[in-house]
DRENKEVEX-808320 format. One record per residue (C-alpha): residue number from 1; residue in three letters; chain; x, y, z. Coordinates in Angstrom, 3 decimals. Each point is the difference from the previous one (the first is absolute). Last residue first. Example, Ala and Ser with C-alpha at 12.3 -4.5 7.8 and 13.67 -1.06 7.14 Angstrom:
! residues 2
SITE k r c c1 c2 c3
SITE 2 SER A 13.670 -1.060 7.140
SITE 1 ALA A -1.370 -3.440 0.660
This chain:
! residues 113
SITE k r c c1 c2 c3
SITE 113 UNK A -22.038 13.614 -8.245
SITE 112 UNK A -3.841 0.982 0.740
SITE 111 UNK A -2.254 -1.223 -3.020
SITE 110 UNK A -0.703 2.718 -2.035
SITE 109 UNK A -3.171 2.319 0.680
SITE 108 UNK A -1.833 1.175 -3.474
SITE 107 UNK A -1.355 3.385 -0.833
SITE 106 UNK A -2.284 0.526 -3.232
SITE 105 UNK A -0.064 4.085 0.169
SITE 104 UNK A -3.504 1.150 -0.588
SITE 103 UNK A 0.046 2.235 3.214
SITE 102 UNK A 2.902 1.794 -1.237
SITE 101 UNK A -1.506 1.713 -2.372
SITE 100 UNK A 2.333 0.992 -3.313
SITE 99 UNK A -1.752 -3.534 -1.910
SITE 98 UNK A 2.134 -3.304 -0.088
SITE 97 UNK A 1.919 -0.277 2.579
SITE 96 UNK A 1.857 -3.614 0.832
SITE 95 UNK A 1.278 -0.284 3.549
SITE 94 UNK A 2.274 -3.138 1.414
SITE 93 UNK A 0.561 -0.063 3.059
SITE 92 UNK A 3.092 -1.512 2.355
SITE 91 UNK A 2.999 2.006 -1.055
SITE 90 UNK A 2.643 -0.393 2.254
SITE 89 UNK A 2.573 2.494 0.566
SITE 88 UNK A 3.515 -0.446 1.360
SITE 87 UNK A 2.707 3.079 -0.012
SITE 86 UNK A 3.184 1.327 -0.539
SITE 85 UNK A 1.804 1.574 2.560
SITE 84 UNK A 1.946 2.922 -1.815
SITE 83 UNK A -2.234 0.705 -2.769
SITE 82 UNK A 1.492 0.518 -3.698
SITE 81 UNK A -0.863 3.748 -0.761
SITE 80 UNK A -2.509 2.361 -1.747
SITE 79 UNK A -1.700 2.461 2.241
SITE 78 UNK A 1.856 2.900 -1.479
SITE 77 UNK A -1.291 -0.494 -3.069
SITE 76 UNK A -3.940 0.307 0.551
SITE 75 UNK A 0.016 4.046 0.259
SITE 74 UNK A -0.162 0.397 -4.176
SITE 73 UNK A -3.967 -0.320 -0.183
SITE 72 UNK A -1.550 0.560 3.742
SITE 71 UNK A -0.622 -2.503 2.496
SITE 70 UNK A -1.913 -3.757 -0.491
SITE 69 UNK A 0.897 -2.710 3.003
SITE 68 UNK A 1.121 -2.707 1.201
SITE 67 UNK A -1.353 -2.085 -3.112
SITE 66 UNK A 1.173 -3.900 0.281
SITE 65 UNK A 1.309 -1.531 -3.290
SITE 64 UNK A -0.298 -2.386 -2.954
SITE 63 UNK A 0.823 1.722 -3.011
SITE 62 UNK A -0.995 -1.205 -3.151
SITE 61 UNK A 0.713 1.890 -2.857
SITE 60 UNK A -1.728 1.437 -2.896
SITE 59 UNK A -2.319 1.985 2.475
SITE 58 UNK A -4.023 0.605 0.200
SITE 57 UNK A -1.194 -3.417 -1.202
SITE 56 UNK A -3.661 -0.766 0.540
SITE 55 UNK A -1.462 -3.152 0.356
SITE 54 UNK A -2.297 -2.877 -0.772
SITE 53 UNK A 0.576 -2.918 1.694
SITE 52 UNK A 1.646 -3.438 -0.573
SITE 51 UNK A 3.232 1.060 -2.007
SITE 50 UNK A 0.838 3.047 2.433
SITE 49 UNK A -0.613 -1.874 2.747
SITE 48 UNK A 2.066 -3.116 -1.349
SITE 47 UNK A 2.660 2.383 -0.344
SITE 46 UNK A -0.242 1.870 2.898
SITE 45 UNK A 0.052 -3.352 1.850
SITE 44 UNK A 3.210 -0.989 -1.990
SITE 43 UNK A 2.160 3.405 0.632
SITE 42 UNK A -0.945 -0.061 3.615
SITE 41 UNK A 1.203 -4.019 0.213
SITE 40 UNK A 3.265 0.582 -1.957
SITE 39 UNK A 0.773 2.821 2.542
SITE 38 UNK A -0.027 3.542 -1.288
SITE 37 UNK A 1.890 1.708 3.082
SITE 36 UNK A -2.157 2.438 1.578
SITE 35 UNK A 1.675 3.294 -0.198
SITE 34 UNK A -1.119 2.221 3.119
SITE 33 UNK A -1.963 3.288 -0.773
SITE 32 UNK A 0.183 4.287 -0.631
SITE 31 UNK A -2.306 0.436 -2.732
SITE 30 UNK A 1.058 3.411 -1.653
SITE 29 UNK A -3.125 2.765 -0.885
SITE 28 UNK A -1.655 1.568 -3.070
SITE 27 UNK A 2.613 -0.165 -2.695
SITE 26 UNK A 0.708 -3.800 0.789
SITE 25 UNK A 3.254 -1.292 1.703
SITE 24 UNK A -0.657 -3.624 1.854
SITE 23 UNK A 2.341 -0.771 2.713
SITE 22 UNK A 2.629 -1.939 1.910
SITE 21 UNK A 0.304 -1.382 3.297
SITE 20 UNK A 2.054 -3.105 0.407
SITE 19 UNK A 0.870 -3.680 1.804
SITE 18 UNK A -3.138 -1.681 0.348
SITE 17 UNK A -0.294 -3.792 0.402
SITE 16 UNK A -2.548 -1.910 -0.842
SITE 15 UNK A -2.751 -2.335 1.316
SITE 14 UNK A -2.885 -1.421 -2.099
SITE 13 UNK A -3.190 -1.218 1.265
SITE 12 UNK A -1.497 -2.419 -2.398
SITE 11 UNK A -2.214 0.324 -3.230
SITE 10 UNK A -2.080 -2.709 -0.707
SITE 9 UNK A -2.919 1.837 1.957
SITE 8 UNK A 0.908 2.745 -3.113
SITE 7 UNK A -1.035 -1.809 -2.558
SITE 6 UNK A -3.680 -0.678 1.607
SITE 5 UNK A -0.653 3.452 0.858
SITE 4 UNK A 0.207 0.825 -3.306
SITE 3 UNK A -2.494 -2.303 -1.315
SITE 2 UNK A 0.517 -1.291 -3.624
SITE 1 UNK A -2.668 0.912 -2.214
């Protein structure tokens, strides 16, 4: 088998820009977070993740984005809105879960930008 770990030392640290809040509606609570924009290199590591490893598929969609926080079903959509300043966020780690304890995570540091 292929080693996880491996795959995602290719990976490289990717910076984006974000520009929104939006959320997630579900009966039990709304997601308040920040859209990630689904760059070409996000959509292709997920991809060869999701090829290379076995894996669990909760959502029909991919999503990229950054939780802020969970509050109560039907509050989330007044927190909706285009930001004012923009901003910069680097992602340099890559984490692959693959059991509900954290400690099992597979973590991997990027290269710094």
């Amino acid at each position: 088998p292929i080693d996880v770990k491996k795959v995602m030392k290719t990976f490289f640290p990717l910076k984006v820009l974000i520009k929104k809040i939006s959320i997630f509606n579900s009966p039990e609570f709304d997601v308040v977070k920040y859209e990630v924009p689904k760059t070409k290199e996000l959509k292709a590591w997920r991809e060869e993740l999701l090829r290379k490893f076995p894996n669990t598929q909760d959502f029909d969609t991919y999503e990229p984005h950054i939780t802020i926080s969970y509050i109560n079903s039907g509050t989330g959509i007044k927190y909706i809105k285009e930001l004012v300043n923009p901003f910069h966020v680097i992602f340099n780690r890559a984490e692959y879960s693959y059991s509900d304890n954290e400690k099992d995570n597979i973590i991997v540091k990027l290269d710094a930008i």
